[in-house]
The first five atom37 places (N, CA, C, CB, O) and aatype in JSON, in Angstrom:
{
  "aatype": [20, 20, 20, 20, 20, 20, 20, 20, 20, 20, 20, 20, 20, 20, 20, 20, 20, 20, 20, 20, 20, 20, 20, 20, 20, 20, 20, 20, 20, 20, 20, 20, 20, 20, 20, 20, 20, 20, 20, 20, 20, 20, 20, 20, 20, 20, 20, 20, 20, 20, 20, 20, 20, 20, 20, 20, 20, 20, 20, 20, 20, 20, 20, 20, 20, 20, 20, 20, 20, 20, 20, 20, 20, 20, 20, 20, 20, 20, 20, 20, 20],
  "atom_mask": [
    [1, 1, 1, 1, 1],
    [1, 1, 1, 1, 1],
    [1, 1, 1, 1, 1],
    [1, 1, 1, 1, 1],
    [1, 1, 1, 1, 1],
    [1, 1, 1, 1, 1],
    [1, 1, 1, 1, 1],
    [1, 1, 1, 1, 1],
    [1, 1, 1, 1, 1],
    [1, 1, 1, 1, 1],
    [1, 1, 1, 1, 1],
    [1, 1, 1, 1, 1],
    [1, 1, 1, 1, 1],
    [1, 1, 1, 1, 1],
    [1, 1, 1, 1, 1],
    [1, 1, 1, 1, 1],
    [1, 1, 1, 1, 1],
    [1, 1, 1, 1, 1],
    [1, 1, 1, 1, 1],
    [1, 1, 1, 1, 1],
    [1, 1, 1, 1, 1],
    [1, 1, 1, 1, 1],
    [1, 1, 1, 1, 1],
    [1, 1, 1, 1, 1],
    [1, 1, 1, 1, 1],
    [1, 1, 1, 1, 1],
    [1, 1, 1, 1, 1],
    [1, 1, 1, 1, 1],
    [1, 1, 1, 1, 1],
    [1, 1, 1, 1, 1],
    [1, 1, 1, 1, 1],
    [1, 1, 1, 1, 1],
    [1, 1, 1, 1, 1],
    [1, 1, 1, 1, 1],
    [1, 1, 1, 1, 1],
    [1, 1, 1, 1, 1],
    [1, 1, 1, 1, 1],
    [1, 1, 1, 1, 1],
    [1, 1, 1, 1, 1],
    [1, 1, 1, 1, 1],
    [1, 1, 1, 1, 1],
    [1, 1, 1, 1, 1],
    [1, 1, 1, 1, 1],
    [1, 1, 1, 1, 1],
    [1, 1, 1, 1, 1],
    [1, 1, 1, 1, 1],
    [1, 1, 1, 1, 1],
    [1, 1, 1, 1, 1],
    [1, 1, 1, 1, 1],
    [1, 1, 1, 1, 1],
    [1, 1, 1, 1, 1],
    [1, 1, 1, 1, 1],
    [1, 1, 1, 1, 1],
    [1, 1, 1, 1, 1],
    [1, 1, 1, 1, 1],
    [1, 1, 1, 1, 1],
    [1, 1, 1, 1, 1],
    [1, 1, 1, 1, 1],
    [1, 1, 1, 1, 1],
    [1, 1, 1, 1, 1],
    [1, 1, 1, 1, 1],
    [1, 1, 1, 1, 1],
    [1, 1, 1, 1, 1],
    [1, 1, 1, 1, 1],
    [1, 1, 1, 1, 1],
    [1, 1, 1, 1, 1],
    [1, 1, 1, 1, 1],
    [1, 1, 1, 1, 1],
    [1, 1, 1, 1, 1],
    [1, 1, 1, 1, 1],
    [1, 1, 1, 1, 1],
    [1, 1, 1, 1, 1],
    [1, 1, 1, 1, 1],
    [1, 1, 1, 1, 1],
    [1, 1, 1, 1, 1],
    [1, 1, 1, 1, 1],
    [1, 1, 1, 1, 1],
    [1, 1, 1, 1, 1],
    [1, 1, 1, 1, 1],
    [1, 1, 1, 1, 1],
    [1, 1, 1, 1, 1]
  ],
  "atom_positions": [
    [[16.65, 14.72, -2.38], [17.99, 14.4, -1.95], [18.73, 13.74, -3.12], [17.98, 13.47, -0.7], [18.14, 13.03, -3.95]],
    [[20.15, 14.03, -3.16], [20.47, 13.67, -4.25], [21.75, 12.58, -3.71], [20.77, 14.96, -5.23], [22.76, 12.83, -3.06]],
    [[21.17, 11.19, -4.32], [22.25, 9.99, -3.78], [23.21, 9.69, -4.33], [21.86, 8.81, -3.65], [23.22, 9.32, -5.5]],
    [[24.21, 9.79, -3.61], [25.62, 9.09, -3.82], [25.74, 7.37, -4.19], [26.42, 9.33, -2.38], [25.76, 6.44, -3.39]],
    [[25.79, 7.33, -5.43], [25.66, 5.87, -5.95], [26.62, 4.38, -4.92], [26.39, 6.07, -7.72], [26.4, 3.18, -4.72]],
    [[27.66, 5.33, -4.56], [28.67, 4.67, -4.24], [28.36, 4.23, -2.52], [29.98, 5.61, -4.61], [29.13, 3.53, -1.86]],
    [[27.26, 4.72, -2.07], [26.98, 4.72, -0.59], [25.72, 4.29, -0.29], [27.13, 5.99, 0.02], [24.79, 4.91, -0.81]],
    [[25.42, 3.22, 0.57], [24.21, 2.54, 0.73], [22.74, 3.62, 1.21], [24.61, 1.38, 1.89], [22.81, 4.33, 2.21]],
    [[21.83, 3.59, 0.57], [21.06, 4.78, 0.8], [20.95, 4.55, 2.54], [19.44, 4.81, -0.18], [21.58, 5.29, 3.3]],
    [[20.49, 3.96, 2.81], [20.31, 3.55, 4.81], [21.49, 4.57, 5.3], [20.87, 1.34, 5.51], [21.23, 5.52, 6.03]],
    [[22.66, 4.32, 4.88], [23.86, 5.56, 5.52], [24.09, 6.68, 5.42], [24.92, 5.49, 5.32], [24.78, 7.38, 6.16]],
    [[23.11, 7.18, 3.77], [23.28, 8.65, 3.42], [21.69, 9.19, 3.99], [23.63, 8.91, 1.49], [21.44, 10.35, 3.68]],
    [[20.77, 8.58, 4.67], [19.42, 8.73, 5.68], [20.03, 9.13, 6.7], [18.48, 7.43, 6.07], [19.99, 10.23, 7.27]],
    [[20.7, 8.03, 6.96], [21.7, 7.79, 8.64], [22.4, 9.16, 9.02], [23.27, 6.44, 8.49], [22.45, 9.75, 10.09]],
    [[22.88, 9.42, 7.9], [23.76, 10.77, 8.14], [23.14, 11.97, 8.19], [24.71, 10.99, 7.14], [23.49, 12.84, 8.98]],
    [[22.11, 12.12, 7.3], [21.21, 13.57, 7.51], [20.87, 13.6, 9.17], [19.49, 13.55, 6.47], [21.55, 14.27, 9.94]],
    [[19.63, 12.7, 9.63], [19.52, 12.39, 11.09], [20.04, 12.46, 11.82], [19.38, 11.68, 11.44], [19.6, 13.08, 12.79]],
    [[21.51, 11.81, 11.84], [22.33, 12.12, 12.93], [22.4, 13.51, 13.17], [23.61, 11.63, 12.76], [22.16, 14.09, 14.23]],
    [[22.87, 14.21, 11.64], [23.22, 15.85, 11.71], [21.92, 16.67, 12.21], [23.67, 16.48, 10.08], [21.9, 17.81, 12.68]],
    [[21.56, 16.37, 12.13], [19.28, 17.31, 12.35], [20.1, 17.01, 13.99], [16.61, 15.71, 11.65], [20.83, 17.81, 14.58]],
    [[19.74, 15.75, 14.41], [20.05, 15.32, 15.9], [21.68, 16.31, 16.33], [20.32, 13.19, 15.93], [21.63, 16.63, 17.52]],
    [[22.65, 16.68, 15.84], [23.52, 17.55, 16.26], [23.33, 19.02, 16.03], [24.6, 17.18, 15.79], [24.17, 19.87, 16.29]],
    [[22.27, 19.2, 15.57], [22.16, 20.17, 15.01], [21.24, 21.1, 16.22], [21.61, 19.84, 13.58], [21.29, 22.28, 16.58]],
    [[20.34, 19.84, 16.65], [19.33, 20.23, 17.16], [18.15, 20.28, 16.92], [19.47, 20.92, 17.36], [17.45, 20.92, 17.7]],
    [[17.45, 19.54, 15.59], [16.4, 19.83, 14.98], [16.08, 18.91, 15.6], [16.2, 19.99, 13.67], [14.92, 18.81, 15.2]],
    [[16.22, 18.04, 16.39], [16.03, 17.03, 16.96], [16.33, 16.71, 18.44], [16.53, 16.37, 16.26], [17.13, 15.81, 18.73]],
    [[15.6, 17.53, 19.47], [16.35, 17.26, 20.57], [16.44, 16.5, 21.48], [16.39, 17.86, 21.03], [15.74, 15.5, 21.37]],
    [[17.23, 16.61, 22.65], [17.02, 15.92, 23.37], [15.66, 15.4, 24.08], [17.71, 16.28, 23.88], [14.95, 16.16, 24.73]],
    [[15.39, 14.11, 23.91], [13.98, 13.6, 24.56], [12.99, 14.07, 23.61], [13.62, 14.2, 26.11], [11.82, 14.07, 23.99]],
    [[13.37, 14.61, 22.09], [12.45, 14.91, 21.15], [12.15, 13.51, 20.36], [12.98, 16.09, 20.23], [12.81, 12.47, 20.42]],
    [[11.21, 13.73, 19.76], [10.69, 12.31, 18.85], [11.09, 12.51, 17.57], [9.01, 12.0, 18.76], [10.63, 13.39, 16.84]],
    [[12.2, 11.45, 17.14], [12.37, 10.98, 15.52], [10.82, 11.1, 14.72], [12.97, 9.1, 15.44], [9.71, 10.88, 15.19]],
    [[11.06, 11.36, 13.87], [10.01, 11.12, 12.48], [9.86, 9.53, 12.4], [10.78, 11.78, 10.79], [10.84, 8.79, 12.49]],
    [[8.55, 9.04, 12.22], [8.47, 7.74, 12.26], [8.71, 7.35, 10.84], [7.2, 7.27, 12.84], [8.73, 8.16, 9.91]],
    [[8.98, 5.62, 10.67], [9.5, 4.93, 9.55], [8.96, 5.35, 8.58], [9.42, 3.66, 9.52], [9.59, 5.58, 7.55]],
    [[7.23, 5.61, 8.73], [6.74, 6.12, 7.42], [6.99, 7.51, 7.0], [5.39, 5.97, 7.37], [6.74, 7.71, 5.81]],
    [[7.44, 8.54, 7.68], [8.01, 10.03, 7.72], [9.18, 9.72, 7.04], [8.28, 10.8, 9.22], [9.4, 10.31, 5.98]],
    [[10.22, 8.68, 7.57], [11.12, 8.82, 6.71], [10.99, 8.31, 5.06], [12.11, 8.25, 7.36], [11.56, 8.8, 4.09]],
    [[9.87, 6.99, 5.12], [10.01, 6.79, 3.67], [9.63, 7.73, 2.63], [9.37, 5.76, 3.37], [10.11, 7.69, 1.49]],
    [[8.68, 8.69, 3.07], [7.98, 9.72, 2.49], [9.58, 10.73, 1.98], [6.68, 10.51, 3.81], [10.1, 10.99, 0.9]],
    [[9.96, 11.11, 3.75], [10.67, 12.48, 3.49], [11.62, 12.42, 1.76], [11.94, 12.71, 5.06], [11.57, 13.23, 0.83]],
    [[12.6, 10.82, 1.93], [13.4, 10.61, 1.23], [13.34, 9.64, 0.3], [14.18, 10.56, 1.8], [14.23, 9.22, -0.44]],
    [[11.76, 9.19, 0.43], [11.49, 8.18, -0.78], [12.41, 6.73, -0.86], [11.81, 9.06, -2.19], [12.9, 6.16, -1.84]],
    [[12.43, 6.42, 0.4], [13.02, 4.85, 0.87], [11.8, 3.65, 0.92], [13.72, 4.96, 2.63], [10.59, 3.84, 0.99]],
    [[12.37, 2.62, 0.86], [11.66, 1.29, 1.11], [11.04, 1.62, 2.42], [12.66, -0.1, 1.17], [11.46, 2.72, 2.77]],
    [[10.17, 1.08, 3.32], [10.18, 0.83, 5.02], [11.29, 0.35, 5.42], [9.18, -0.15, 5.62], [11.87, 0.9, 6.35]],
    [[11.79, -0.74, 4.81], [12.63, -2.13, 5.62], [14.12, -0.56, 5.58], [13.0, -4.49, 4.14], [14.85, -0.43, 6.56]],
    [[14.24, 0.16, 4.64], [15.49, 1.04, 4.44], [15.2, 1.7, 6.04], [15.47, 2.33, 2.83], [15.98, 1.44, 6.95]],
    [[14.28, 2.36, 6.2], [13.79, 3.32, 7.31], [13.75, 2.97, 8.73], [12.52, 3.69, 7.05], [13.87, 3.67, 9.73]],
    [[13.42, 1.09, 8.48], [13.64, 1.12, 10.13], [15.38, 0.44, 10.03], [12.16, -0.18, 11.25], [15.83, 0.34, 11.18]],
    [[16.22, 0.05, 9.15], [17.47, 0.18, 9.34], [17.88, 1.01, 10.28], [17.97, 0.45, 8.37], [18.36, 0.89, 11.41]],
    [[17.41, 2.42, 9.17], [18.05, 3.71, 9.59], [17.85, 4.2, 11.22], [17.42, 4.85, 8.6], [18.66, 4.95, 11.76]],
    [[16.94, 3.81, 11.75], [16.13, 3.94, 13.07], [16.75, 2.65, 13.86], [14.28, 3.85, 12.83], [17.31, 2.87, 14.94]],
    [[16.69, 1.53, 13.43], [18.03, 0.59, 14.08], [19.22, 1.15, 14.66], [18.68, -0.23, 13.05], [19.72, 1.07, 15.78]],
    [[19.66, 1.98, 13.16], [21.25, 1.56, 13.63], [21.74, 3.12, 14.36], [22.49, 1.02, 11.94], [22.88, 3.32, 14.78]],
    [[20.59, 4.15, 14.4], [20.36, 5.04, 15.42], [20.15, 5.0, 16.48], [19.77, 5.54, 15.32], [20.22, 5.86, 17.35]],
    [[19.86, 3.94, 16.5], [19.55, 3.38, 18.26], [20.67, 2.58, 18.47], [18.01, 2.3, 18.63], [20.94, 2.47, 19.67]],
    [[21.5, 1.92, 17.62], [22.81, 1.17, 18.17], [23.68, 2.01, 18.17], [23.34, 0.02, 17.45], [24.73, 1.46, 18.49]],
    [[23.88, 3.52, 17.91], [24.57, 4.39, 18.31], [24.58, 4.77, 19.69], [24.34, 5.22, 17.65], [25.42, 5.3, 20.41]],
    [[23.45, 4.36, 19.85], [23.35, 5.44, 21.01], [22.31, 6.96, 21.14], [24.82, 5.92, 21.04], [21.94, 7.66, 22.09]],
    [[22.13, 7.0, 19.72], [21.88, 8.45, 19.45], [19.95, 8.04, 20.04], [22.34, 9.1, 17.29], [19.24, 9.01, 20.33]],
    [[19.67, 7.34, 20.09], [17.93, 6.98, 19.75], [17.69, 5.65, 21.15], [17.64, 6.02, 17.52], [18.46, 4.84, 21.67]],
    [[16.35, 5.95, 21.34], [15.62, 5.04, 21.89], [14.54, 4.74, 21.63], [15.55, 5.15, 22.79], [13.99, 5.8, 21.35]],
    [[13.66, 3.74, 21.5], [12.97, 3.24, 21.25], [11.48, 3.27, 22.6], [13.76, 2.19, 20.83], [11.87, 2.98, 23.73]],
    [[10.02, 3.57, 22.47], [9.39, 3.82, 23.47], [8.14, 2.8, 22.67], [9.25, 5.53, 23.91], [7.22, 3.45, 22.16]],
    [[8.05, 1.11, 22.53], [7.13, 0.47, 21.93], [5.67, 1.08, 21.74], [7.13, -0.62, 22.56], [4.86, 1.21, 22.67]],
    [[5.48, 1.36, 20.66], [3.27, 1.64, 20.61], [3.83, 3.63, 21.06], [1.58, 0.16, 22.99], [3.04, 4.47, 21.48]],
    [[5.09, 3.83, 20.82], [4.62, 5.36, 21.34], [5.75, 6.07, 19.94], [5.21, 5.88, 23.59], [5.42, 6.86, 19.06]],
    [[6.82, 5.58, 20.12], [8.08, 6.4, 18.87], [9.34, 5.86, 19.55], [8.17, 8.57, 18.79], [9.5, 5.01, 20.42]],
    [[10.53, 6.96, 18.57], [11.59, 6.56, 18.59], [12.04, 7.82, 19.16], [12.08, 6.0, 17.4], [11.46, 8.73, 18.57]],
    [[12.97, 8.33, 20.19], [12.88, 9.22, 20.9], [14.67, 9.67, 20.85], [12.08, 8.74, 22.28], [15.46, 8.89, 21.37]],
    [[15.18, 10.95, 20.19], [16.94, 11.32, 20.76], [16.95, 11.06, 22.35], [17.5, 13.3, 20.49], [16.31, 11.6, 23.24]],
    [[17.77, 10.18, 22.39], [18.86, 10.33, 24.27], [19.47, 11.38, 24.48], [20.27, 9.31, 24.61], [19.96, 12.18, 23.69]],
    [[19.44, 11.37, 25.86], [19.91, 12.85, 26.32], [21.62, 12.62, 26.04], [19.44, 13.27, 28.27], [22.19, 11.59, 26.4]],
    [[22.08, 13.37, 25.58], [23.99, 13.3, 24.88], [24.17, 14.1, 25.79], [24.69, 13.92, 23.1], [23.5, 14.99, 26.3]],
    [[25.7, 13.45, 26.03], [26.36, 14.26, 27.46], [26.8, 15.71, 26.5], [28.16, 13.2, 28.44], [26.78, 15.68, 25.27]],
    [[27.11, 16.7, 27.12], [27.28, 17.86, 26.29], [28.93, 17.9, 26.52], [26.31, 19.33, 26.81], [29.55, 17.91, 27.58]],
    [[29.34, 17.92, 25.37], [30.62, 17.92, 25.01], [31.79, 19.22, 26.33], [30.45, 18.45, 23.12], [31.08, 20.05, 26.91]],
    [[33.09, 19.27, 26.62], [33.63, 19.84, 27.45], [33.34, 21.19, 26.57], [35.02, 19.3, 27.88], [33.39, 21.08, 25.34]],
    [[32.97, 22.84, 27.32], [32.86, 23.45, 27.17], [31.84, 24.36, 26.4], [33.54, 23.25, 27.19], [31.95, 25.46, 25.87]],
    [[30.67, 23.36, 26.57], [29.56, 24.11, 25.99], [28.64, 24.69, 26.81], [28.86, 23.39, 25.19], [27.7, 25.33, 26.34]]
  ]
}
């Protein structure tokens, strides 16, 4: 991945994820890649990875299932799909 100097790496993580998760690579009631998946995928700190998994879950986009993963919420499906 190639980083944008000007943008905190946690937000340019944040943003791939979200998009996988709109995309669908990620579905509903599917399981996120855990903290260490992400440090691997994109070569982050941990502390960067569970940010990124934080502030996915303060979206809304993620839930949390303790001792099991981090899981997409079911998203209402937009009018007309």
């Amino acid at each position: 991945m190639k980083w944008e100097p000007e943008v905190p790496r946690w937000r340019q993580v944040y943003a791939v994820l979200e998009e996988r998760i709109a995309d669908g690579a990620y579905p509903p009631g599917g399981r996120l890649p855990s903290g260490m998946a992400i440090c691997d995928e994109f070569g982050i700190s941990q502390v960067t990875a569970k940010r990124v998994l934080t502030e996915l879950r303060n979206a809304g986009l993620a839930y949390m299932e303790p001792g099991i993963g981090t899981f997409v919420t079911d998203l209402p499906q937009p009018p007309g799909s």
